[in-house]
C-alpha positions as a Markdown table, in Angstrom:
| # | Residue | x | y | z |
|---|---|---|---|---|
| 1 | Unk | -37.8 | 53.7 | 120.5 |
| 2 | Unk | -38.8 | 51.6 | 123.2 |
| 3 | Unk | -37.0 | 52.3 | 126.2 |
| 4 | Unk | -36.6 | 48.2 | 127.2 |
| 5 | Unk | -34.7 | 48.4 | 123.8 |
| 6 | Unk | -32.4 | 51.8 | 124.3 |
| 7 | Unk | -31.4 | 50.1 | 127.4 |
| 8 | Unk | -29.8 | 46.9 | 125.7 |
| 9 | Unk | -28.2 | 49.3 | 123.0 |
| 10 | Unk | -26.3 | 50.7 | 125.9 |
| 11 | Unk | -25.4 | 47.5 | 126.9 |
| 12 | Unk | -24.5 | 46.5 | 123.5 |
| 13 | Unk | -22.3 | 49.8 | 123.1 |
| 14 | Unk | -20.6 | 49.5 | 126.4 |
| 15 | Unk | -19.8 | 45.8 | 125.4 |
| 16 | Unk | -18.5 | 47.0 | 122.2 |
| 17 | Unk | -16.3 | 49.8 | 123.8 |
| 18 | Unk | -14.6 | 47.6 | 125.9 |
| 19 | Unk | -13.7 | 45.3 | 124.0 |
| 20 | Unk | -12.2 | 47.6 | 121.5 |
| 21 | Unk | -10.1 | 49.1 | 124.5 |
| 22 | Unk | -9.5 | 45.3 | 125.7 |
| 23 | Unk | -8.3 | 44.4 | 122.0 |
| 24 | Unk | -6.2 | 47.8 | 122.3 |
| 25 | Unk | -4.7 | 47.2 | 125.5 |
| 26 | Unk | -3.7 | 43.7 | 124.3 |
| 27 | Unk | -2.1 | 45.0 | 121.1 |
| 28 | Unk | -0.2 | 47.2 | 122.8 |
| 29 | Unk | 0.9 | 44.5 | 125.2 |
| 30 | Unk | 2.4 | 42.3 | 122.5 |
| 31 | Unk | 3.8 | 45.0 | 121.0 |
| 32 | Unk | 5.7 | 46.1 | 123.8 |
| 33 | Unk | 6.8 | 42.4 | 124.7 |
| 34 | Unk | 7.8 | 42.2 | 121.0 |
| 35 | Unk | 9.8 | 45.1 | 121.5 |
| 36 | Unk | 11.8 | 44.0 | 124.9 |
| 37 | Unk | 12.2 | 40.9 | 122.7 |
| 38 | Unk | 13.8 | 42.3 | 119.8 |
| 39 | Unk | 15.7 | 44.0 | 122.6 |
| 40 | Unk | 16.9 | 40.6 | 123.8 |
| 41 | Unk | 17.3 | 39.0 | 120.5 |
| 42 | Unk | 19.6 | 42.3 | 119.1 |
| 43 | Unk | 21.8 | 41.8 | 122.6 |
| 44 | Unk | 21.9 | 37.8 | 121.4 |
| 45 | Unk | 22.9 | 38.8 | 118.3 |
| 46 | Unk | 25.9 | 40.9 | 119.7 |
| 47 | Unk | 27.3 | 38.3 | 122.2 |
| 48 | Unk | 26.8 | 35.5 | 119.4 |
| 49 | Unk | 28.8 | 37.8 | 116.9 |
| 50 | Unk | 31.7 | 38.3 | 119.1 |
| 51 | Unk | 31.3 | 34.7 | 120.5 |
| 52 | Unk | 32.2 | 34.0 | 116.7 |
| 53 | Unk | 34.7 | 36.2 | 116.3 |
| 54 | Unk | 36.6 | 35.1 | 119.3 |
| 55 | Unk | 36.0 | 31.4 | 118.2 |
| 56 | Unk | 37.7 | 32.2 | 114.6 |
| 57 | Unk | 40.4 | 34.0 | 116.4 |
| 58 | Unk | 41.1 | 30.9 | 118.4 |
| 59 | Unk | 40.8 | 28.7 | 115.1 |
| 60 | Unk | 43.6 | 31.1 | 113.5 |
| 61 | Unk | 45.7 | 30.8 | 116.3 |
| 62 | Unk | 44.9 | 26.8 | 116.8 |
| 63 | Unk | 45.8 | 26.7 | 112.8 |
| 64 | Unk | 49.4 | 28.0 | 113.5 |
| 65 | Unk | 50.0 | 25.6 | 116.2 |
| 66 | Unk | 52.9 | 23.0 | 115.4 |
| 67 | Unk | 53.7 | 20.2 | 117.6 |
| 68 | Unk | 57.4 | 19.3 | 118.5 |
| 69 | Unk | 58.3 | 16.0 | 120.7 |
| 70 | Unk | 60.9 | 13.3 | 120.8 |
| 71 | Unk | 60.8 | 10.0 | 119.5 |
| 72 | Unk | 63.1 | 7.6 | 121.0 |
| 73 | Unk | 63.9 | 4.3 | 119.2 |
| 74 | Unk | 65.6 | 1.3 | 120.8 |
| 75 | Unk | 65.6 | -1.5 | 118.5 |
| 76 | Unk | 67.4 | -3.7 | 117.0 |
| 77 | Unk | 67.6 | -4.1 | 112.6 |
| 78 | Unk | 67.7 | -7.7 | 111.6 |
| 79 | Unk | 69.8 | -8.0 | 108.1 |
| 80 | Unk | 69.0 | -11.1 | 106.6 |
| 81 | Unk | 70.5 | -11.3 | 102.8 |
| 82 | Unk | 72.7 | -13.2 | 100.4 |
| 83 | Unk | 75.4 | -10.9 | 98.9 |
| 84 | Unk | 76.8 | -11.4 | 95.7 |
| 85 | Unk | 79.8 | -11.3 | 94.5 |
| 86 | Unk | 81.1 | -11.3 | 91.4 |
| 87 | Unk | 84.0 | -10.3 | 90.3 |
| 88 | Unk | 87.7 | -11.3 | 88.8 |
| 89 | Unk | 90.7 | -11.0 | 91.1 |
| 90 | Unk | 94.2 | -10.4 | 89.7 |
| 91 | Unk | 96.6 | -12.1 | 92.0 |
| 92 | Unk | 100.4 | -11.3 | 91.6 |
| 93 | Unk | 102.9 | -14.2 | 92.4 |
| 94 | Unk | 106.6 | -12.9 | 92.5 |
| 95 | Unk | 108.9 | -14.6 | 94.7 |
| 96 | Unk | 112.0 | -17.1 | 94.1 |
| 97 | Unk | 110.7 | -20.8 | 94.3 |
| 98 | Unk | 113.8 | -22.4 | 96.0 |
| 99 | Unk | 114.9 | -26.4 | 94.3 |
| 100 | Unk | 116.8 | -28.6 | 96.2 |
| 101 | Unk | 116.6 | -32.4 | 95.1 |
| 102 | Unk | 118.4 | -35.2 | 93.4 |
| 103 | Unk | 117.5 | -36.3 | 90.0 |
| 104 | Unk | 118.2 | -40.0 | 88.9 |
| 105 | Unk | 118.1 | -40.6 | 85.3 |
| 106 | Unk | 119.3 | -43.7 | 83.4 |
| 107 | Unk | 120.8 | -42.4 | 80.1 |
| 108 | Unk | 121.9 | -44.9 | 76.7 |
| 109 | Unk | 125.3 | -43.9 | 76.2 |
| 110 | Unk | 126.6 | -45.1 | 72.8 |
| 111 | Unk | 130.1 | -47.0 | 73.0 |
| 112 | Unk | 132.5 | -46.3 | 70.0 |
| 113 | Unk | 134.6 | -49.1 | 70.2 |
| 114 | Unk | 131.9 | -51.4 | 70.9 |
| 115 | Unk | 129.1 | -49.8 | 69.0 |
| 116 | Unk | 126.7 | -50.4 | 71.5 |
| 117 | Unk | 124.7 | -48.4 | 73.4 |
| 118 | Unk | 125.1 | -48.4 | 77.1 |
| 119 | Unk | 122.6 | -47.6 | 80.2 |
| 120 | Unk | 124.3 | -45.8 | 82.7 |
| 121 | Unk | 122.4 | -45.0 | 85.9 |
| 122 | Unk | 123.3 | -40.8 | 87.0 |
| 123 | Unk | 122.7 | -38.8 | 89.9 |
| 124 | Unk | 122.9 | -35.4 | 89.2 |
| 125 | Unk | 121.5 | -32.7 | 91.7 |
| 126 | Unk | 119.8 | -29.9 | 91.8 |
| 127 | Unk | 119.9 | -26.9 | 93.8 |
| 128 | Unk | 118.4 | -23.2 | 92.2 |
| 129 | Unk | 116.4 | -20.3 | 92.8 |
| 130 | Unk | 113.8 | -20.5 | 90.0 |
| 131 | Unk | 112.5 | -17.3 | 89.8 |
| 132 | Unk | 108.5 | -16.5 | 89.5 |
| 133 | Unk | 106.5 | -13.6 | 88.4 |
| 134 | Unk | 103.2 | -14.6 | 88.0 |
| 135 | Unk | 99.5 | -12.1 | 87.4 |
| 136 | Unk | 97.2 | -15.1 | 88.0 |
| 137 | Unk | 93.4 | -14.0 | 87.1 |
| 138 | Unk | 90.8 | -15.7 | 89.7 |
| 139 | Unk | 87.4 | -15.2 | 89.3 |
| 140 | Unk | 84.8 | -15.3 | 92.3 |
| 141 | Unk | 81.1 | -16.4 | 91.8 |
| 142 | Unk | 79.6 | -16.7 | 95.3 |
| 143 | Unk | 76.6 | -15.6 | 97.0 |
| 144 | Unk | 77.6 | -15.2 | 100.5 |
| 145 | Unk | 74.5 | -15.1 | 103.2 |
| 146 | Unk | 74.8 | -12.2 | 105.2 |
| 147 | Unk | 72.9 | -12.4 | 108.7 |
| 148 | Unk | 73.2 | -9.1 | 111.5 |
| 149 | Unk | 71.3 | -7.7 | 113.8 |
| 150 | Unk | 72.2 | -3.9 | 114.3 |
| 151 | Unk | 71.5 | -2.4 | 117.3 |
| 152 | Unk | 69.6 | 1.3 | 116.3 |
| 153 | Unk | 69.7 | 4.0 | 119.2 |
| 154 | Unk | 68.3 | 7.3 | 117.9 |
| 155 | Unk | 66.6 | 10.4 | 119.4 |
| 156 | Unk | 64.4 | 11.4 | 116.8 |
| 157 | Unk | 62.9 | 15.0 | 116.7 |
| 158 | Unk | 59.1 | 15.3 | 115.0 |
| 159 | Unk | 57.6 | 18.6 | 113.7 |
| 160 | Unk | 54.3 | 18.5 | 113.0 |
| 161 | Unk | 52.4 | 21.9 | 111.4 |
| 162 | Unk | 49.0 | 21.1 | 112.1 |
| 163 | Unk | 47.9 | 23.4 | 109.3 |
| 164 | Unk | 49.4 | 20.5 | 107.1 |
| 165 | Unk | 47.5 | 17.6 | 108.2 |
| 166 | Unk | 44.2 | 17.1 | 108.3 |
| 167 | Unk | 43.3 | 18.7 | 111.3 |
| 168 | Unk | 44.0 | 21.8 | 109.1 |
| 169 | Unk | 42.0 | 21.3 | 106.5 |
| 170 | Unk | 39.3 | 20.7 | 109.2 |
| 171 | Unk | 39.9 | 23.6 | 111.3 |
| 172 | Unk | 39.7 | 25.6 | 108.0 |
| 173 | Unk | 36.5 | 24.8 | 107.3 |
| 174 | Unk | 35.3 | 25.5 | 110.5 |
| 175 | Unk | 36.9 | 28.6 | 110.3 |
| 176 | Unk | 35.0 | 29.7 | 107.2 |
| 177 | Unk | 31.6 | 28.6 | 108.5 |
| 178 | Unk | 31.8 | 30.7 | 111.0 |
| 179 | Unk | 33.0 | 33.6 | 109.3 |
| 180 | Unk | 30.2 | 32.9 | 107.0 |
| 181 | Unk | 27.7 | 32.8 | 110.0 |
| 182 | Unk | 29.0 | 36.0 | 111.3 |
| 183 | Unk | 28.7 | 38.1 | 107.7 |
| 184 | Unk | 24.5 | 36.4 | 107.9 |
| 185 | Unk | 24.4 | 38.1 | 111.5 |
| 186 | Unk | 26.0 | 41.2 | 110.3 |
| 187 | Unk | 23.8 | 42.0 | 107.4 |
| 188 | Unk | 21.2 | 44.4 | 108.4 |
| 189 | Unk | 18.8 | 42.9 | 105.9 |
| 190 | Unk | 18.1 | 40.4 | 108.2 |
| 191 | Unk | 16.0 | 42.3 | 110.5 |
| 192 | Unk | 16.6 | 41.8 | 114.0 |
């Protein structure tokens, strides 16, 4: 061997060794870096899993909420409407009808010894009590226009279970995408 050529061999093998311990020392660098960061990323997942679990706790609690308040009105109701009627009225007369008057008649009296008939001019009055007892049927047919305006006062109390309206529905959903989310970063499967 020709000692100009052992000479870059060395150099050759030293280049070689270190950057086999280079390419070691970097490996070993990303590995620890990967390890501080599953480090960080297994802490994440703990604070984000009981982030979530607090949030569905909240939900829950937010769910069984009702609201309770006071409406007032003040107001007035305008009416405007035709009533009908329709219907048949007995009404009862009984009472005594009192007569006083004077009744003139002419009347043909016939004359026996003249055999004639005679007009005679008579004055006869009249005072009675006639009596009356009367069921008189009268039937009504009317449309009668009605037109108020009624003054409404009222303290009205409102419930409102928000689990009821929409909101819970909403709040539901939620709800189970989180707990969804929280079972994914529970499952050990996943690897972090």
């Amino acid at each position: 061997m020709d000692p100009a050529s052992g000479g870059q061999s060395n150099w050759l093998i030293f280049g070689l060794e270190f950057l086999v311990v280079v390419s070691l020392a970097l490996n070993v660098a990303i590995l620890v870096y990967a390890w501080r960061i599953r480090g960080q990323v297994a802490e994440l997942r703990t604070t984000v899993t009981g982030m979530i679990e607090r949030a569905i706790s909240d939900l829950q609690g937010f769910e069984n909420l009702s609201m309770h308040f006071t409406v007032k009105v003040d107001d007035n109701l305008p009416v405007r409407s035709m009533l009908p009627v329709r219907d048949t009225l007995q009404i009862a007369l009984k009472a005594n009808v009192p007569v006083r008057q004077t009744v003139t008649s002419d009347v043909m009296v016939n004359t026996p010894l003249l055999n004639a008939k005679v007009p005679i001019s008579v004055v006869v009055p009249l005072e009675m009590q006639v009596p009356i007892d009367l069921k008189v049927p009268i039937e009504v047919n009317s449309d009668i226009p009605v037109r108020l305006d009624i003054p409404v006062t009222l303290d009205v109390p409102v419930e409102i279970d928000l689990a009821e309206t929409e909101l819970g529905s909403f709040i539901e959903q939620v709800r189970s995408g989180l707990a969804a989310l929280k079972t994914l970063l529970d499952d050990p499967d996943l690897g972090i």
